[in-house]
Structures are given as structure tokens and as C-alpha cells.
N, C-alpha and C positions, 0 to 999 in steps of 0.2 A: 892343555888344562882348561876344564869349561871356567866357563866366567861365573861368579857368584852370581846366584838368583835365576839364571837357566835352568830348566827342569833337565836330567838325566834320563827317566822313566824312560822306557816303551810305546811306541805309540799304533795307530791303526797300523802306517803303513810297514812295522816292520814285522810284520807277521811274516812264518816262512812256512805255511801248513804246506807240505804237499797235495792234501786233498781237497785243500781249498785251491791252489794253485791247477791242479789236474780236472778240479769239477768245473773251474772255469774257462780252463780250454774248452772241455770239451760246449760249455755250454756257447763258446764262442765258434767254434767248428760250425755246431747244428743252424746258430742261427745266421752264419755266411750261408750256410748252404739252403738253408729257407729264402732268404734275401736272393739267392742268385734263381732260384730255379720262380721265383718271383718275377724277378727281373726278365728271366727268359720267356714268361707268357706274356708279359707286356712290351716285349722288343721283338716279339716271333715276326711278327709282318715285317721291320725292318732288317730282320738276319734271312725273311726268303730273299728280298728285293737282292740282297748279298750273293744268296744262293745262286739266285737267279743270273744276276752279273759273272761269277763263276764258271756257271755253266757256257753263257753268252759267248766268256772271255774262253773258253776252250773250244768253241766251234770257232771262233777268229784264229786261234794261237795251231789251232790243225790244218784249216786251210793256208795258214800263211809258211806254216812247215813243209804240208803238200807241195805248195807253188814253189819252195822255196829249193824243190828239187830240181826243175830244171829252167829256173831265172837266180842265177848269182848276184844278185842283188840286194840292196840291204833291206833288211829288215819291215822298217818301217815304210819303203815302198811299196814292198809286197803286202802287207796289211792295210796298206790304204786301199790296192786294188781287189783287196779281200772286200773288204768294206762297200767298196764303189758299187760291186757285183751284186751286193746282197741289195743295196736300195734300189741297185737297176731289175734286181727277179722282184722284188714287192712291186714296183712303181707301175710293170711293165704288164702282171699280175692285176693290180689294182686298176688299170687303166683298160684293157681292152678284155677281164675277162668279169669286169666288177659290176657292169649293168648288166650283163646274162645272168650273173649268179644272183644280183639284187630280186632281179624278178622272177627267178625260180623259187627261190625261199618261201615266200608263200604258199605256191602250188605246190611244195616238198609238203607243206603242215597239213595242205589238206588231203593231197593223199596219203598219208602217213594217216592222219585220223580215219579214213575210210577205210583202210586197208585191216586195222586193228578193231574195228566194229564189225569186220566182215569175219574174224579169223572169230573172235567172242562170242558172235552168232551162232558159228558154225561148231565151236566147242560146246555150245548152249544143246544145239541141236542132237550132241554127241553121249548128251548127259555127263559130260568130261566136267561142268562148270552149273554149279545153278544159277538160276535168272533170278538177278539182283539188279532189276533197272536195265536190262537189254544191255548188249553188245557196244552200246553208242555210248552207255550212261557210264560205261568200263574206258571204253577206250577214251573217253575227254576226259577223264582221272588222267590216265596214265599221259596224255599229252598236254595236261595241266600240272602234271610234272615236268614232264619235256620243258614244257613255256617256261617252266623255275630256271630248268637248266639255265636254256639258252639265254637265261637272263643276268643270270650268273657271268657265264663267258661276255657277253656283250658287258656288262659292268665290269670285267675283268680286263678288256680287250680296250674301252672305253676310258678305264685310268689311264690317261696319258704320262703323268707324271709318272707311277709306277714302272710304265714302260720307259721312260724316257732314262728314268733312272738306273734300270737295270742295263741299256743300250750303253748310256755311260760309262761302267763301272765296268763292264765287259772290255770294252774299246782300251779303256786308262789300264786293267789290270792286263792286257792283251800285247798292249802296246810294249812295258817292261816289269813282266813276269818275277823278274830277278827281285829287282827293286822293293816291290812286298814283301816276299820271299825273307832277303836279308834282314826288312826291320822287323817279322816276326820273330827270325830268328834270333836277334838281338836281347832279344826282351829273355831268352830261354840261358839256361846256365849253360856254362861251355860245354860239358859234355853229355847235353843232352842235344846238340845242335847236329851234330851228324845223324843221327836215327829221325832227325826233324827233318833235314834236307831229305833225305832217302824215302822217307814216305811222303812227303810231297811230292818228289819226283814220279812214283809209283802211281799213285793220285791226280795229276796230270795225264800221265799215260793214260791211264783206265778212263777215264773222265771224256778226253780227245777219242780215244777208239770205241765208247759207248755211244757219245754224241756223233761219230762219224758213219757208226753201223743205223745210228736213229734215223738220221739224214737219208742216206741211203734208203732205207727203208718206208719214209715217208715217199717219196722220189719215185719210186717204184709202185707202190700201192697208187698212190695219187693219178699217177702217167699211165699205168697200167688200166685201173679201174676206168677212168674218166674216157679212155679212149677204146678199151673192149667193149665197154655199156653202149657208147654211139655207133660201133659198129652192129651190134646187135640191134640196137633200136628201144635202148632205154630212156623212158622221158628226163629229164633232167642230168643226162651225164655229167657234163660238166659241173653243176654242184655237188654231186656225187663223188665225183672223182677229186674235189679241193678239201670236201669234208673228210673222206676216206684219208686223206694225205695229211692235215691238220691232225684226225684223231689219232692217228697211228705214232705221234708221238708220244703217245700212252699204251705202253702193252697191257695188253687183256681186255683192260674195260674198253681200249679206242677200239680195238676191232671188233669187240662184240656189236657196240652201239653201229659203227660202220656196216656190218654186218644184216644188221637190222634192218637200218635204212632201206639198204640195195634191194634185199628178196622183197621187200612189204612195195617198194617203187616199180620193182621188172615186173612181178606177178600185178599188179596194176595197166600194165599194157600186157596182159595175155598168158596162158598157162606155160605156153611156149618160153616168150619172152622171158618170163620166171623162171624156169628152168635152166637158160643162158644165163639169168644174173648171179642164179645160185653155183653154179659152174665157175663163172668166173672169179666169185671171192672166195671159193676154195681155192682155185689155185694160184692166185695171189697170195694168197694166205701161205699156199704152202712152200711158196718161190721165196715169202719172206722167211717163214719157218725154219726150213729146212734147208735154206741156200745162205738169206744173207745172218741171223742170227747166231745160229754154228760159227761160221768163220770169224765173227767178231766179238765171240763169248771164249773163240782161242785165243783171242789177241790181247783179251781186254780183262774180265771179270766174267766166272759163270755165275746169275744169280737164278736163282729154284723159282721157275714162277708161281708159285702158292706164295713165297714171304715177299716177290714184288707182290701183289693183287692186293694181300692184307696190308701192308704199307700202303698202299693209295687207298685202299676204302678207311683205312685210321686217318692217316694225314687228309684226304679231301673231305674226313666227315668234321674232323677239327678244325682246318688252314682253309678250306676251300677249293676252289681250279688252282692255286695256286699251288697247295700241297699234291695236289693231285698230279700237278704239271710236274714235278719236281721229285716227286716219290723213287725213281728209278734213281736221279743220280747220288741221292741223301742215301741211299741202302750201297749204292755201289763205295761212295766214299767211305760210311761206316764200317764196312766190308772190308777195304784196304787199311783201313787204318787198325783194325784187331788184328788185321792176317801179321800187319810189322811188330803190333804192341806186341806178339805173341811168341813173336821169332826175336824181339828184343830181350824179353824175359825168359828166354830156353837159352840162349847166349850166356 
């Protein structure tokens, strides 16, 4: 019984409109989802650094699988000497191949600009191109583009922290894979935890056999390149052949750029010499092409290379080197995770 002098009536909150009720969901849906993709352009740098530890932590988590086929040993000591190996190929890299390369880089930019002044001339001459300030006035555009580049990578390369951070988060997520693993799945309702395990696991696979065919791939251009060019008698090999190896863990645009270099540097020491350097990174080219890519597009994920290309020219004209660096494995993951959503929802 209410008590005398309490009011009875009705008040705001006992309204039961369904339409008020339904207009406010949704108005509360739309503005989560403004709020998160919000959120997402202002946390992007910190979810590649993420990406990046990812991918780090699956070229750790392949090699220490690799090794782990003929050393019965645990775990975590085969990932240490996973580890050991990789500071020992930088250090060893940085030490006896770093003052050749220091001092080539210059002479790379100038012949690279002479070389491009000679080609815009010669278009000029062709009537292919009209004269717009000569050949020279083209070519320091175009390598005052270059100088953007490589200014980019050097402030990319230069973030230490960045680096340091992604180096971390690879090594800890590397270290015990599991351990993640479960406390996302935690977070997920029970029966959505098996279709979670099962494409992580597929996501891994693909990730380890992308990054191991990458590897390879750099390995072979790099070694290949650096050491056909010096037998031939190209200036600069050795830069040639670390840049070659660097860019080629970019499909397309790295070997075009790579590409580039090599003919504009050989044909700089002689029509001949050119002719050998052009020889050469075709069939490197096509050793990567057509040997190591096939075999690890069966093992791994085939992706169409037109929707890689346009993924690194959107993400490296938005994210930077970084989206750029990362564009293969963000389409490869996207890729595995529709092929399960899809086989989840046909079930």
C-alpha cells in the first residue's frame, strides 16, 4: 500500500515506447561505431607497431619450429638461438659490410641522377617527351622524390623506439603463442571459441609460410644480385645487392624500384655491362617468380597480385613505409579470416 502523500502517477522513466526504445539503440549502435572507427585512425600507428610484432613474432615462431625439427629440445632454447642468429646476421652485416655500403650511397644518387638525365635527353631527342627545362631539370624532380623516399625509410628505420617496440612484442608473443591465444579467447562466448582457435591457427600457418617464402626470397635476390653484378663488373654491387634484398620484401613496387636502380647503375659502366645487369634481374626475377613464390602461394595463401599492389599504394599513401611494409601480410590475414567466416556461415 503506498504511503499517504506519495504521488502514484507515471513518470519519465516509465515509458515503454518501443520506438523510442528501438530509435535509441540504434542511435546508440551508430554512434559506437563512429566512436570506434574514430578510435581506429587515432590508434593506427599503435595497432601497425602490433601488426608489425605479429609478423616479427611468426618469423621467430617458424624458425624455432624449423629448428625444432632436428634439435629435441625445448622450446624456449631453440628461440633463443633463433634470436641469437638473427643479431649475429645484423651485427655481422652492419659491421663488415656497413662502411662499403656507407660510401656507396652517395655515388648510388649520383649516378642514378645522371643516368635519368641521360635517358630524358635522349626521349627529348626522340620527340617521345617535350623540353620542359632539359633532361637534368626532370631528372632532380624525380630524385627529389627519391630524397622524400629515402627520407621516409631513414625516419622509419631511425625510430628506435618503434623498432624496439615491435622487436619486443614479436620475441614475448613468440616466446608463448598459447598464452595470448587463450586470453583472447576468454574474452569470446563459448561457442564462438573453437571457429576462434581454428582460424588463428590457419592465420599463423599462412603468416609463418608467407614470411618464410619472403625471407627466402629476399636471400636469394639479395645474394644473387649482389654477387652476379660483381662478377660482371657492376659499380656498386654490394649496395645493390642489400637494396635489392631489403626491397624485395615488398612485392611489386620493391622489385620495380630494385629494378630500376640495377639497369640505370650497369648501363653507367657500359652498353655491355647494362645488358648483363638487365640479364641478371630478369632472371632473378624469374627464379623468385616462378620457383620460390608458386611453392609458397601452395602452402600458404594465393593472393592476385593487382589486390597486393593496390593495398600498398592505399595503405603506404595513408600509414606510410610502414603500411607499405605490412600491406602483404594485413591482405593475407584478411584473406584467412573471410575464407573461415565463410565456411563458418555455410555450416
Amino acid at each position: 500500500m503506498t504511503e499517504p502523500g506519495r504521488m502514484e502517477q507515471p513518470g519519465p522513466s516509465d515509458s515503454r515506447s518501443e520506438t523510442t526504445s528501438y530509435e535509441l539503440h540504434r542511435a546508440a549502435v551508430w554512434l559506437g561505431l563512429a566512436v570506434a572507427i574514430a578510435l581506429l585512425w587515432m590508434l593506427v600507428q599503435p595497432l601497425l607497431l602490433i601488426v608489425g610484432g605479429l609478423v616479427f613474432a611468426s618469423m621467430l615462431d617458424g624458425g624455432t619450429r624449423l629448428l625444432g625439427r632436428i634439435l629435441p629440445i625445448a622450446r624456449g632454447w631453440r628461440l633463443m638461438m633463433v634470436c641469437l642468429a638473427v643479431v649475429a646476421f645484423f651485427a655481422w652485416t652492419f659491421y663488415f659490410a656497413g662502411s662499403q655500403i656507407a660510401g656507396q650511397a652517395e655515388a648510388l644518387r649520383t649516378v642514378v641522377a645522371a643516368q635519368l638525365s641521360k635517358l630524358f635527353d635522349w626521349a627529348h631527342a626522340m620527340g617521345l617527351i617535350p623540353k620542359s627545362g632539359g633532361g637534368q631539370a626532370i631528372a632532380n624532380e624525380i630524385m627529389g622524390s627519391f630524397d622524400r623516399l629515402t627520407s621516409w625509410v631513414g625516419s622509419a628505420l631511425g625510430a628506435v623506439s618503434s623498432l624496439a617496440m615491435i622487436i619486443v612484442l614479436g620475441v614475448f608473443i613468440s616466446a608463448e603463442p598459447r598464452l595470448y591465444e587463450r586470453g583472447i579467447a576468454w574474452l569470446l562466448p563459448l561457442e564462438k571459441r573453437a571457429g576462434f582457435y581454428r582460424t588463428t591457427d590457419r592465420m599463423g600457418f599462412t603468416l609463418r609460410r608467407l614470411m618464410a617464402g619472403r625471407l627466402l626470397g629476399m636471400a636469394v635476390e639479395g645474394v644473387g644480385v649482389g654477387v652476379a653484378l660483381s662478377i660482371v663488373g657492376v659499380p656498386m654491387a654490394a649496395l645493390l645487392g642489400v637494396l635489392t634484398g631489403i626491397l624485395a620484401f615488398l612485392p611489386n613496387i620493391g622489385s620495380i624500384i630494385s629494378g630500376v636502380l640495377i639497369i640505370l647503375v650497369g648501363f653507367s659502366a657500359g652498353f655491355e655491362t647494362g645488358i648483363w645487369a638487365v640479364a641478371i634481374y630478369v632472371a632473378v626475377q624469374m627464379i623468385d617468380g616462378y620457383l620460390i613464390v608458386p611453392a609458397v602461394a601452395r602452402r600458404s595463401v594465393d593472393l592476385p597480385p593487382a589486390l597486393i599492389l593496390g593495398t600498398q599504394l592505399l595503405l603506404g599513401s595513408l600509414l606510410g613505409i610502414m603500411g607499405l611494409a605490412l600491406a602483404d601480410p594485413i591482405v593475407a590475414m584478411i584473406k584467412v579470416f573471410l575464407e573461415e567466416r565463410s565456411k563458418a556461415v555455410a555450416t
